[in-house]
N, C-alpha and C positions, 0 to 999 in steps of 0.2 A: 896314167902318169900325168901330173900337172906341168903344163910348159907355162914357165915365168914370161910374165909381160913388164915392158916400160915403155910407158907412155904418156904421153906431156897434157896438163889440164893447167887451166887457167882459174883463179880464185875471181868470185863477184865482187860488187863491190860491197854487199853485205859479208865478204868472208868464206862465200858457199863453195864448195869444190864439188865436181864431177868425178864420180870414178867412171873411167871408160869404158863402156859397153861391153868388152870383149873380159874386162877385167870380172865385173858383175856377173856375167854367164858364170863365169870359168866358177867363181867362191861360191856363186847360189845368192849373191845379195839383192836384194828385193827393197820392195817399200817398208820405211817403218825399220830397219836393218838397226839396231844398236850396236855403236863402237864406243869404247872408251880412246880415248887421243893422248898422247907423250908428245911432248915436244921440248928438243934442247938443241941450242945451237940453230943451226939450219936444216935439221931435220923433224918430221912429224910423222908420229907413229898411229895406224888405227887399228885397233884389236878386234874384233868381232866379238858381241857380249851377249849373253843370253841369260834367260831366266832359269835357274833352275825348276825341274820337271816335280809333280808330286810323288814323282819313284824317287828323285833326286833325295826330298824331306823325307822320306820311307824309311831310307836306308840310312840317313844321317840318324833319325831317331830308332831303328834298329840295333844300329852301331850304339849309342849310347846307352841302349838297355842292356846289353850283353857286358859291354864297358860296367855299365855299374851291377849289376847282376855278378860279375868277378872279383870284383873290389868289396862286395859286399855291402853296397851302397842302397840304402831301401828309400823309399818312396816317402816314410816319415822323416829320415834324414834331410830330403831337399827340401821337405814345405816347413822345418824347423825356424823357427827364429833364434837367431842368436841373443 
C-alpha cells in the first residue's frame, strides 16, 4: 500500500525544486527521472514519463498488421502514391 506524503520544498533561485527524499524512495525516482509539468493557477503538476519499451513498438506494429490484414489493406496500398 502507498502512504501519501506532503511536504514543503523550497524552488532555487534558478527555478530548481527538490522532491523530498521520502517522496523519491516511495515512486522509485532516480537520476535522469523524466516528468512532463502542468501548471495552472497556483498549482504544478509532474507526471512521471518514459520511453516506450521495443515490446511497447512490437505490439503497436503487430496491432497494425492484423488492423490492416482485416481491412484488407496490403502492403502495395501504403507505399502507393496518390
Amino acid at each position: 500500500m502507498h502512504e501519501n506524503h506532503v511536504q514543503m520544498t523550497t524552488a532555487s533561485p534558478k527555478g530548481q525544486v527538490v522532491i523530498p527524499q521520502a517522496i523519491r524512495e516511495q515512486m522509485k525516482i532516480g537520476s535522469g527521472t523524466k516528468f512532463a509539468v502542468y501548471g495552472r493557477g497556483d498549482t504544478i503538476i509532474l507526471k512521471r514519463m518514459s520511453l516506450p519499451t521495443i515490446k511497447d513498438f512490437e505490439r503497436l506494429a503487430a496491432f497494425g498488421r492484423e488492423f490492416a490484414k482485416r481491412k484488407g489493406i496490403t502492403e502495395k496500398d501504403v507505399l502507393e502514391d496518390d
